[in-house]
C-alpha positions in Angstrom: 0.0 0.0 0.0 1.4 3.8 -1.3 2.3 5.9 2.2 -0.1 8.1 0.5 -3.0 6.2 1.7 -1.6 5.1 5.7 -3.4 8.1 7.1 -6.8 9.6 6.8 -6.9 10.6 3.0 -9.4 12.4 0.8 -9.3 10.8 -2.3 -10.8 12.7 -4.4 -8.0 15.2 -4.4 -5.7 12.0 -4.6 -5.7 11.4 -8.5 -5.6 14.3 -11.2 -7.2 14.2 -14.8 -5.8 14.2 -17.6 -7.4 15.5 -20.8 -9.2 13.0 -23.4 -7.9 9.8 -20.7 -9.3 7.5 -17.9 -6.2 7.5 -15.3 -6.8 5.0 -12.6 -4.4 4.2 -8.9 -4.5 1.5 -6.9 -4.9 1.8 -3.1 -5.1 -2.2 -2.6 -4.6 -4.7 -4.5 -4.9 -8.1 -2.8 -6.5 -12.2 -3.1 -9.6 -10.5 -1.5 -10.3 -8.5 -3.9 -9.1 -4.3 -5.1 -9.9 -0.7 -4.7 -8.6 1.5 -7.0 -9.1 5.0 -7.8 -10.1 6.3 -11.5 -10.1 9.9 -13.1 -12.2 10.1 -16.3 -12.4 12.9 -18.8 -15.2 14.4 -20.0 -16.9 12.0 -22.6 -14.2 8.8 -21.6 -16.3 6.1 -20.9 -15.4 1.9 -20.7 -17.4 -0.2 -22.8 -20.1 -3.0 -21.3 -18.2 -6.0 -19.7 -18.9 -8.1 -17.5 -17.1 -9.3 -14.3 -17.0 -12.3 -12.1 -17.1 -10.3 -8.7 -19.8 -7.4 -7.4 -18.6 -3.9 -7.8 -19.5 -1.4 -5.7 -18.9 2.3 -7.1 -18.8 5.4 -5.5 -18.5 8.5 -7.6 -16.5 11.1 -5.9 -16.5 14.1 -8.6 -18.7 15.0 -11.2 -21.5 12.8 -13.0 -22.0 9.4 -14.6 -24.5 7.3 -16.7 -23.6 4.0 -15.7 -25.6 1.5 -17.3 -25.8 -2.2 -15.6 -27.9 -4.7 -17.4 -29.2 -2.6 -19.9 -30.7 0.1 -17.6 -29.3 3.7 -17.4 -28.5 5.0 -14.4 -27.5 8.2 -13.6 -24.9 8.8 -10.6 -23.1 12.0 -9.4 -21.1 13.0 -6.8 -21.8 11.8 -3.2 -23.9 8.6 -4.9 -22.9 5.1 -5.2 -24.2 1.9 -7.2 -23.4 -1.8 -7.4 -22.3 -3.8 -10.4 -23.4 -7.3 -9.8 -21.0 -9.8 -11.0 -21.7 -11.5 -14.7 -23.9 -8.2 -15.5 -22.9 -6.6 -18.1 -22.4 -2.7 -17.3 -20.6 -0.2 -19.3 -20.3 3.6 -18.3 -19.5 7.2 -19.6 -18.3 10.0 -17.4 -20.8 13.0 -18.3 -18.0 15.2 -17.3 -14.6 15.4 -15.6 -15.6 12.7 -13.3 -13.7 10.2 -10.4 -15.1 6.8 -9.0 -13.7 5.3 -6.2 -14.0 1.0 -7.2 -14.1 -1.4 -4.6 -14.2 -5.1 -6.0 -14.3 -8.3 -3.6 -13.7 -11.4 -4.5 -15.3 -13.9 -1.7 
């Protein structure tokens, strides 16, 4: 784990964006499962997938449509959502926009 994250952190200042790019930093990556941090631009989205592990997504900075299963759903700043696993979901930051992913694996 980075020193960055020992000690009570805000994370949303803890990653910067980067123009037309999705930048992402891991805080823990482990057999249990990760969280990791991501930075979208405006209009950067990730195409549907699927995974085999529930997601749980908690947007820190600006807005999202985060579609899971073929539904739409609109999430800002100060909301959260879960991606079950082997549902396809896909999402598209509206603007600047950070998520804060937690992913376990048992």
């Amino acid at each position: 784990m980075s020193d960055l994250f020992t000690s009570a952190q805000k994370y949303v200042d803890a990653i910067d964006y980067q123009n037309n790019a999705i930048v992402s930093k891991t805080i823990i990556q482990n057999d249990s499962g990760t969280i990791t941090l991501f930075a979208f631009g405006q209009g950067q989205s990730l195409s549907e997938h699927t995974a085999p592990f529930d997601a749980f997504v908690m947007v820190l900075d600006g807005q999202f449509v985060i579609t899971i299963g073929g539904k739409e759903n609109t999430v800002k700043a100060g909301e959260a959502i879960i991606m079950p696993a082997n549902v396809p979901h896909g999402l598209v930051a509206l603007n600047n926009a950070k998520i804060l992913l937690v992913m376990i694996k048992g």
